[in-house]
C-alpha positions in Angstrom: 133.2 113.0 95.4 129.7 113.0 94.2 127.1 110.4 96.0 125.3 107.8 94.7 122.1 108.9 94.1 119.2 106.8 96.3 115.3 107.2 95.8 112.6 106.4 98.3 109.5 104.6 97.0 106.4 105.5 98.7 103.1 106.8 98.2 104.0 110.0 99.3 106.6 110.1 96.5 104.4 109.2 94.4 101.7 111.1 94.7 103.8 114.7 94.7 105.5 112.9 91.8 102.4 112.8 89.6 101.2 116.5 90.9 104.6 117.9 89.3 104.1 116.4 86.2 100.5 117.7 85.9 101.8 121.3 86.4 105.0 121.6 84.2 105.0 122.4 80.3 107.7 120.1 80.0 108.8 117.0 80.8 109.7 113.4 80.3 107.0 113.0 77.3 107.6 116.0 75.9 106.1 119.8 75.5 102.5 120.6 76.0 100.7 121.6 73.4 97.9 123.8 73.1 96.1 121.9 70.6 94.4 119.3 72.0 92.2 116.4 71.2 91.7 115.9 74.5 89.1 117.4 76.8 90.0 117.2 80.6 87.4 117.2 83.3 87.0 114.9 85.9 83.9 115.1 86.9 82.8 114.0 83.9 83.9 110.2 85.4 81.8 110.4 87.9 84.4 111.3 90.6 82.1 111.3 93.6 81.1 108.0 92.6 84.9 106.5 92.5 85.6 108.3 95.7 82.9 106.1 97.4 83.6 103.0 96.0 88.0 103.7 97.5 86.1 104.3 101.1 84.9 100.8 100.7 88.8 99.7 101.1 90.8 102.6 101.8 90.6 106.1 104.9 88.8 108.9 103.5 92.3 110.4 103.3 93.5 107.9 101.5 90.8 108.0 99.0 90.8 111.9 98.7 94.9 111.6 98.0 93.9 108.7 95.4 91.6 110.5 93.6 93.9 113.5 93.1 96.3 111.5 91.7 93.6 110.9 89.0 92.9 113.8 88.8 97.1 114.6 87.9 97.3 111.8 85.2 94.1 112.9 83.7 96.1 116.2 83.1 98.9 114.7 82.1 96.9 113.2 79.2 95.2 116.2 78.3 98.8 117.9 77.9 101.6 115.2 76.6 99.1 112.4 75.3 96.5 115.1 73.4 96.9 113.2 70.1 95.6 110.3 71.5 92.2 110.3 72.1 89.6 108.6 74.5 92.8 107.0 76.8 91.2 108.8 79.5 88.4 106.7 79.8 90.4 103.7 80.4 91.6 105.2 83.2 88.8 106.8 84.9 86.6 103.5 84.8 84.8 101.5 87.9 87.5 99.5 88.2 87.2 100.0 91.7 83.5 98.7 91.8 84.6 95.0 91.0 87.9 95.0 92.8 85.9 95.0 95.9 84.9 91.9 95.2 87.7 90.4 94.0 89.7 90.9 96.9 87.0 88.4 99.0 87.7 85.7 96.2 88.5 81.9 97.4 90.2 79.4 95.5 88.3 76.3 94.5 89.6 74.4 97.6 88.6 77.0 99.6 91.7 78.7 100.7 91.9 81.9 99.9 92.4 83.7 96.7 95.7 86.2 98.4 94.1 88.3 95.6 96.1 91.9 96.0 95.2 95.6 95.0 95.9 96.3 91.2 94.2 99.3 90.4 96.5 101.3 92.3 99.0 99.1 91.8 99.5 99.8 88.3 100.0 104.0 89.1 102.8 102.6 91.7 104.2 100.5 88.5 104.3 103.4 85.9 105.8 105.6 89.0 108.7 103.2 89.5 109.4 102.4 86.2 109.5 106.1 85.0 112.0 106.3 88.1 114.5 104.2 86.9 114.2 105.5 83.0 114.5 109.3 84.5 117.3 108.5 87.2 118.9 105.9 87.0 120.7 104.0 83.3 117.5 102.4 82.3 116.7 104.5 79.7 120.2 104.7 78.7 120.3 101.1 78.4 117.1 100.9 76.2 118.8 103.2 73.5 121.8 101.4 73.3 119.8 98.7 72.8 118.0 99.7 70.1 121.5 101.3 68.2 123.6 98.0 68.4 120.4 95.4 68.2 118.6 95.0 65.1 115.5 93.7 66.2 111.8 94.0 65.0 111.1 96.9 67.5 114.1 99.2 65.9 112.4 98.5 62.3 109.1 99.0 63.6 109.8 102.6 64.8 112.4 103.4 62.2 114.7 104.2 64.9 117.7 105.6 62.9 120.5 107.7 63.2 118.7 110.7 62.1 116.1 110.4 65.0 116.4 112.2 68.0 117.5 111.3 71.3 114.4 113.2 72.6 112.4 111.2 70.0 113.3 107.9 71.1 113.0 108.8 74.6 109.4 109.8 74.8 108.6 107.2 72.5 109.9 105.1 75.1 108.5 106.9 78.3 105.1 107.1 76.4 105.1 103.7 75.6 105.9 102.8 79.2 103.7 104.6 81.3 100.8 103.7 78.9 101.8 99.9 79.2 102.0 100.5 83.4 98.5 101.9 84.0 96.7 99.6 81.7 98.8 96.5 82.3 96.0 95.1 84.6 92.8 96.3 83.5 91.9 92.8 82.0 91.9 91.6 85.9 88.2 92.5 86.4 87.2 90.5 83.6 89.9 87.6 84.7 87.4 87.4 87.5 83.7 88.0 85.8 85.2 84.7 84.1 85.8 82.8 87.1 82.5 83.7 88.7 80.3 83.4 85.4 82.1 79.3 85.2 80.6 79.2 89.1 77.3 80.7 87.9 77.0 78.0 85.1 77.9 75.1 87.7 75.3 76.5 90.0 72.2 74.0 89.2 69.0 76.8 89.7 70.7 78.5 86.7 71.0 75.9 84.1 70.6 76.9 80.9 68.8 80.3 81.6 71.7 82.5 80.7 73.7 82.1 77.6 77.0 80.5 77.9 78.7 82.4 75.0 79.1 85.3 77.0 82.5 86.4 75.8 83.3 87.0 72.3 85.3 84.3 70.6 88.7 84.7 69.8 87.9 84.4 65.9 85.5 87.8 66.1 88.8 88.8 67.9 91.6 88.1 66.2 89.5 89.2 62.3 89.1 92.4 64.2 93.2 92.7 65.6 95.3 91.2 62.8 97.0 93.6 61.7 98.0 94.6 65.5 102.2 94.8 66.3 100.6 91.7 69.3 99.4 89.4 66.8 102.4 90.1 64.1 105.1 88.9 66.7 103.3 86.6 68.8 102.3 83.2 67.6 98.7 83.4 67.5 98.1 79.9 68.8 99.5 81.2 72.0 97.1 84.3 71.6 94.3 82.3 71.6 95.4 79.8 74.5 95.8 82.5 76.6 92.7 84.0 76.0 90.6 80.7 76.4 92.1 80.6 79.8 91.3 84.1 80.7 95.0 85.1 81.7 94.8 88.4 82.7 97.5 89.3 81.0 95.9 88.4 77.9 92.7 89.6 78.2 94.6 93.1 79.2 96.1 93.4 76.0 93.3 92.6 74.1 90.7 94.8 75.6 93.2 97.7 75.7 93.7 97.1 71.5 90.0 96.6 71.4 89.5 100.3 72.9 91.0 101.7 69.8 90.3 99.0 67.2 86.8 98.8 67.6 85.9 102.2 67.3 88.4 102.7 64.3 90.4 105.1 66.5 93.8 102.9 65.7 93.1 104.1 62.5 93.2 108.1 62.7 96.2 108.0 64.9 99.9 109.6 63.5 102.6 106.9 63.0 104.0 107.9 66.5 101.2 107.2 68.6 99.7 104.3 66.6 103.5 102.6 67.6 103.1 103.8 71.0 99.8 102.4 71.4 100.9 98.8 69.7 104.2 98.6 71.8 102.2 98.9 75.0 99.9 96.2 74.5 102.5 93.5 73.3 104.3 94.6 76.7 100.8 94.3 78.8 100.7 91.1 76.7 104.3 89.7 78.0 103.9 90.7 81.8 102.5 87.8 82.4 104.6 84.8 80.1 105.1 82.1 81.4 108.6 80.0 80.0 107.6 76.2 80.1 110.9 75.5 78.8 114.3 75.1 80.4 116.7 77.7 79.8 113.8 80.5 78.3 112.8 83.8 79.9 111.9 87.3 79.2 115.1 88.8 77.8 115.8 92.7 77.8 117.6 92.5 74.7 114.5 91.3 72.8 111.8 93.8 73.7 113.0 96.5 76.8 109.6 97.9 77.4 108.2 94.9 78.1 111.1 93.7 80.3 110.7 97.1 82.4 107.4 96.4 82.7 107.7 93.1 84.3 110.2 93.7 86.5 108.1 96.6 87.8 105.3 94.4 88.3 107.0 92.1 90.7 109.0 94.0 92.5 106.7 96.8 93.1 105.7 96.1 97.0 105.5 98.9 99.1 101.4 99.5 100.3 100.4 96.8 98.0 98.3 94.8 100.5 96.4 91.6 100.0 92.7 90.7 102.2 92.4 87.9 104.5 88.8 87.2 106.3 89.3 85.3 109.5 88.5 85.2 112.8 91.3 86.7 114.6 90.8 89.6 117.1 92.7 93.0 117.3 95.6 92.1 120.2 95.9 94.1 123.0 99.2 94.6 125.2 99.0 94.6 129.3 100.9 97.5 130.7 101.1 95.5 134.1 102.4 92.3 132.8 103.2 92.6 129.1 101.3 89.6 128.0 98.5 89.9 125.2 95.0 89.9 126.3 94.1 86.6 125.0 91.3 84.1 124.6 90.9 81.0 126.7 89.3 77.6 125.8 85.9 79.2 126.3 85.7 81.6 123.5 84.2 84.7 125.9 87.1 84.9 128.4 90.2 86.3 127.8 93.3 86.6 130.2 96.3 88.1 130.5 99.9 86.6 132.8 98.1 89.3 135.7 97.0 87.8 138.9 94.2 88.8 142.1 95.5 88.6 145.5 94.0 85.0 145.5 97.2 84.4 142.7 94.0 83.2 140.5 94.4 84.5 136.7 92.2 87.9 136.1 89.6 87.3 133.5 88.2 89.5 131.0 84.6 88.7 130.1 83.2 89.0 126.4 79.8 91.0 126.1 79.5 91.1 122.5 76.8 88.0 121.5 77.0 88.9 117.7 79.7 86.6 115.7 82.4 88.4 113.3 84.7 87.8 111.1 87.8 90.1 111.0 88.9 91.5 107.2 92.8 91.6 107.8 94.6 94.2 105.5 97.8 92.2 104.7 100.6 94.9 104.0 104.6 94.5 104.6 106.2 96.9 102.9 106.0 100.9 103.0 108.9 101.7 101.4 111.1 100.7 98.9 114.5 102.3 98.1 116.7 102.1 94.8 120.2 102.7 95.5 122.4 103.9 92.9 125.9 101.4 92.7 129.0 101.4 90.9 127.1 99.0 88.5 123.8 99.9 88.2 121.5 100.0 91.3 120.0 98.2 94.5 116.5 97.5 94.9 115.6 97.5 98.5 112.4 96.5 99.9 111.6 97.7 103.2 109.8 94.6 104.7 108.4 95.4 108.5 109.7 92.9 110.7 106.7 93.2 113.3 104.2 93.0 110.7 106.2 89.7 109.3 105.9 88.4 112.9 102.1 89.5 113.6 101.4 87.8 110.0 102.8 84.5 111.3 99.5 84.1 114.0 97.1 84.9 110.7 98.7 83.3 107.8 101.9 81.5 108.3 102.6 80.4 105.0 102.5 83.3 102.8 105.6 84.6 103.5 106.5 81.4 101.5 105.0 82.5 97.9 106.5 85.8 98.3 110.3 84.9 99.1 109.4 82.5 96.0 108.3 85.3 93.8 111.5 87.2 94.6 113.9 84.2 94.1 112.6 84.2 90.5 113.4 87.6 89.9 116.9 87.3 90.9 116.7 84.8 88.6 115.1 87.0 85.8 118.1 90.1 86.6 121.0 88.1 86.1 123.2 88.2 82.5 120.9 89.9 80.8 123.0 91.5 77.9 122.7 95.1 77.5 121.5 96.1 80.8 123.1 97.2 83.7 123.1 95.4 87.2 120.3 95.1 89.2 120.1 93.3 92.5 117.1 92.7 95.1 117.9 93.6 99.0 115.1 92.4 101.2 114.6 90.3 104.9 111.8 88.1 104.5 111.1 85.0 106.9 108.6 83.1 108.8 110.9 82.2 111.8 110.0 83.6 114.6 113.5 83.5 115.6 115.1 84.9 112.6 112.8 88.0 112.6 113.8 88.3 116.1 117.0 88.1 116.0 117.1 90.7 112.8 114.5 93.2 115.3 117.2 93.2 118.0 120.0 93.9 114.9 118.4 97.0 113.4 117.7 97.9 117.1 121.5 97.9 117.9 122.4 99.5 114.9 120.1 102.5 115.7 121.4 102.1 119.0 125.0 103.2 117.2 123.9 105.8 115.4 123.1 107.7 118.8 126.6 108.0 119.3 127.1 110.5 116.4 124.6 113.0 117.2 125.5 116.1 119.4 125.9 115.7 123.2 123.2 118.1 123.9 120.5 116.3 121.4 121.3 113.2 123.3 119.7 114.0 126.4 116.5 113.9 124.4 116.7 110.2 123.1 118.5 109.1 126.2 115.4 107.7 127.8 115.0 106.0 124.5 118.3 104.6 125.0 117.6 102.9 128.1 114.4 101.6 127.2 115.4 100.3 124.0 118.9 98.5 125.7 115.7 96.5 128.3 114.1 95.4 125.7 116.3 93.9 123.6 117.5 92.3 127.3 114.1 91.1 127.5 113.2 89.8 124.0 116.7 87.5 123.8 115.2 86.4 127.4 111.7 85.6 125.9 113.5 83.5 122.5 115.8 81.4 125.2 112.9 80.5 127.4 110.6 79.5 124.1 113.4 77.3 123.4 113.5 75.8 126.8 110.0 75.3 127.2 109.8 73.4 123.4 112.8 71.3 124.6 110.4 70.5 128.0 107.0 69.9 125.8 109.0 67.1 123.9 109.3 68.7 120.7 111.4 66.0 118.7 114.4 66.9 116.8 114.5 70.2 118.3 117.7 70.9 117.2 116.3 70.7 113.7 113.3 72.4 114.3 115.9 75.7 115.5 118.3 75.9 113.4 117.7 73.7 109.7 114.2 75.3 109.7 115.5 78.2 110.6 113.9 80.1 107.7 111.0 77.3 106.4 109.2 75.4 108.9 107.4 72.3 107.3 103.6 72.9 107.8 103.6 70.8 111.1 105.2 72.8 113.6 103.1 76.1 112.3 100.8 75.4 115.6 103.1 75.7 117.7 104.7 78.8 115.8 101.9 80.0 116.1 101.6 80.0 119.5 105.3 81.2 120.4 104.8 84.2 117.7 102.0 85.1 119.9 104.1 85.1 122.8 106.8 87.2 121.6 104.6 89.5 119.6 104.5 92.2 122.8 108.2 92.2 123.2 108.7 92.7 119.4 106.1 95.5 119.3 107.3 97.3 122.3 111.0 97.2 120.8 109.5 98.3 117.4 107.5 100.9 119.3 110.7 102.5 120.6 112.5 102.7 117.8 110.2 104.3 116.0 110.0 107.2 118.5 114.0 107.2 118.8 114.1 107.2 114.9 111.9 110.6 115.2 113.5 112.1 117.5 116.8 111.6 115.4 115.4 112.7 112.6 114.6 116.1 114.5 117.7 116.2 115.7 
């Protein structure tokens, strides 16, 4: 019986992913051709420069690994996109320059912007998307779709009998992977926006720079009419977008603009002219918003688009958001597993370890200059799609002691995410044409919950020892014992937080346990803050082990 087929989604995927593509002659988007529009060379973007700019917020390894993978679509351009020219320079831009500071941007009421990555973020997008068109029914879907369905984009394309299945499909790969890397590339002017508004507010600066400093949208649309965007869009929505600097929007535009403006549009064969304009009306739609009860993005209507978004919010793993605050690295006692903690007076800390007076040992701070800490908010490291009987399984790997840890610096934003999620359930369901998809995830800000769900995946690894070879078990064994302790002590840490909340005179305890077990109301985050603390040592020493076990498994 054959298996269902099941994909990992990591960098690591990803980044051999793109290398293979780069090397072969043949692939998803085609043959390579030896006559080419295209000239390849990296350097010539200034590589050094864009590696220095990634230190700024990734390892050098990182970076280096980042670059590469440049490097690899660069090629890929230069062999399957070679009628196409100048798309490598939207690639290969300082993007990176201005995301720096976008990832330290606050909202107006001071909270902070939970801005995350997007120039990588849209190489992860165009690597998962290509994923489920390559593997999976997507792109089987899409054509059936545009057989049975008589809709603008089947006209537009002239998609009839007499062409090609390998015509349609890398007009539809093309189309997507173009769509993926540039779907975002209006963020950095989203933000040049925001901070010019702050710059005219700012009173020393009053009318000494000019105010017109984007172009207006009538220069823009004269110069875009005849584009697929403004044909199917209403252009009153065009134009409401853009005066509000959605990103989305402003993507579009300025990814049409590259090949309007310079009359490239113009010189490009029917093929790749379609390409082009079926990319930007899905950049364009990635970020709709449906005012109106009963709308959304439909898959029926426009595929490439739908793929896109989909993509876009569901894409997770190493996509990591910045938080500047004041919280100090935690370190773990070996002699009494408590955290190293601060006191009321900021420069001592303690742990639960005692002199021979019984008097609390005290760890002096020596540092006198003030910091603040820039937290790298990640959850996710994998993400798997699972093949089903009906289509497939998204699953996103969310790390339970990273959910627990991000309680003490931000116990809310768990919140938007489960949120985001919810709406795209929402977005997968009875959509005609298009197989199932469903969302597998554990996301929660209850620092029972989480615990609870640590101490299930423990067990179930726990099980899994009973499968391997006698022999091999001798080597996890220790493992065993340590891991069977700790689970021992962690239930023993959650029923004495609950005992002591019962003795501080929390009311309605029983509510606060178990009706907000999943969504605490913004008054009891203190105190969740203070218990997460508290069981943050057993959780990482349980997560600790079963990572080694897991290893050792994996050898075996």
């Amino acid at each position: 019986m054959e298996q269902n087929k099941k994909v990992i989604m990591n960098d690591k995927e990803m980044y051999k992913y793109y290398d293979e593509l780069a090397k072969s002659n043949e692939c998803v988007f085609g043959e390579f051709s030896e006559t080419t529009k295209v000239s390849y060379n990296i350097n010539a973007y200034n590589a050094s420069k864009r590696f220095d700019n990634l230190n700024i917020l990734y390892k050098p390894q990182e970076s280096a690994e980042m670059l590469c993978m440049v490097d690899n679509v660069l090629m890929i351009f230069h062999k399957y996109f070679n009628e196409i020219p100048n798309l490598s320079y939207l690639l290969a831009s300082n993007y990176t320059d201005i995301e720096v500071e976008m990832f330290l941007d606050y909202k107006e009421d001071g909270l902070p912007g939970r801005q995350r990555d997007h120039y990588i973020h849209q190489f992860r997008n165009a690597f998962m998307g290509l994923k489920l068109l390559e593997e999976f029914k997507f792109f089987d879907n899409i054509k059936e779709n545009l057989e049975k369905n008589d809709s603008f984009y089947k006209l537009y394309f002239s998609l009839a009998e007499k062409e090609s299945e390998e015509n349609i499909k890398e007009i539809v790969y093309k189309t997507y992977f173009i769509a993926a890397l540039f779907h975002d590339i209006g963020y950095p002017l989203s933000f040049f926006m925001k901070s010019a508004k702050k710059i005219h507010e700012y009173t020393p600066f009053y009318k000494m720079i000019n105010s017109n400093i984007k172009a207006s949208f009538v220069d823009v649309s004269a110069l875009l009419l005849d584009s697929l965007l403004f044909k199917v869009v209403d252009v009153k929505n065009i134009e409401e977008r853009y005066n509000s600097n959605d990103h989305g929007c402003l993507s579009a535009i300025s990814f049409l603009m590259h090949f309007y403006h310079s009359g490239t549009i113009h010189s490009l064969n029917p093929k790749d002219k379609n390409i082009i304009q079926w990319a930007a009306v899905a950049i364009f739609n990635h970020t709709n918003i449906y005012k109106k009860i009963g709308t959304r993005m439909l898959f029926a209507q426009d595929p490439i688009s739908y793929l896109l978004r989909i993509c876009d919010d569901l894409q997770e793993w190493n996509r990591f958001s910045i938080l500047m605050e004041e919280t100090s690295n935690y370190l773990l006692c070996p002699k009494c597993n408590e955290i190293i903690s601060k006191t009321d007076d900021k420069k001592i800390y303690q742990c639960g370890c005692k002199d021979d007076h019984e008097k609390s040992l005290e760890y002096e701070k020596i540092t006198t200059i003030e910091n603040k800490k820039l937290n790298y908010i990640n959850l996710c490291d994998n993400m798997y799609i699972d093949e089903t009987d009906k289509g497939v399984c998204i699953k996103i790997d969310y790390n339970i002691y990273k959910q627990m840890q991000l309680l003490i610096n931000d116990f809310t934003s768990v919140n938007y995410r489960k949120k985001d999620l919810e709406d795209v359930e929402k977005l997968l369901l009875f959509q005609d044409g298009l197989m199932e998809i469903k969302i597998e995830r554990f996301l929660s800000n209850s620092i029972f919950e989480l615990s609870e769900k640590a101490i299930e995946c423990a067990e179930i690894n726990i099980a899994k020892t009973k499968k391997i070879d006698p022999k091999e078990k001798e080597l996890v064994r220790a493992k065993l014992k340590n891991a069977k302790v700790e689970i021992i002590e962690l239930r023993g840490k959650i029923e004495n937080i609950k005992s002591n909340g019962k003795s501080e005179g929390i009311e309605n305890y029983k509510l606060f346990t178990e009706t907000y077990k999943d969504d605490y109301p913004l008054e009891y985050t203190k105190i969740m803050k203070k218990y997460a603390e508290e069981l943050l040592p057993y959780l990482y020493k349980l997560n600790r082990t079963m990572q080694e076990m897991d290893s050792m498994l994996n050898q075996s």
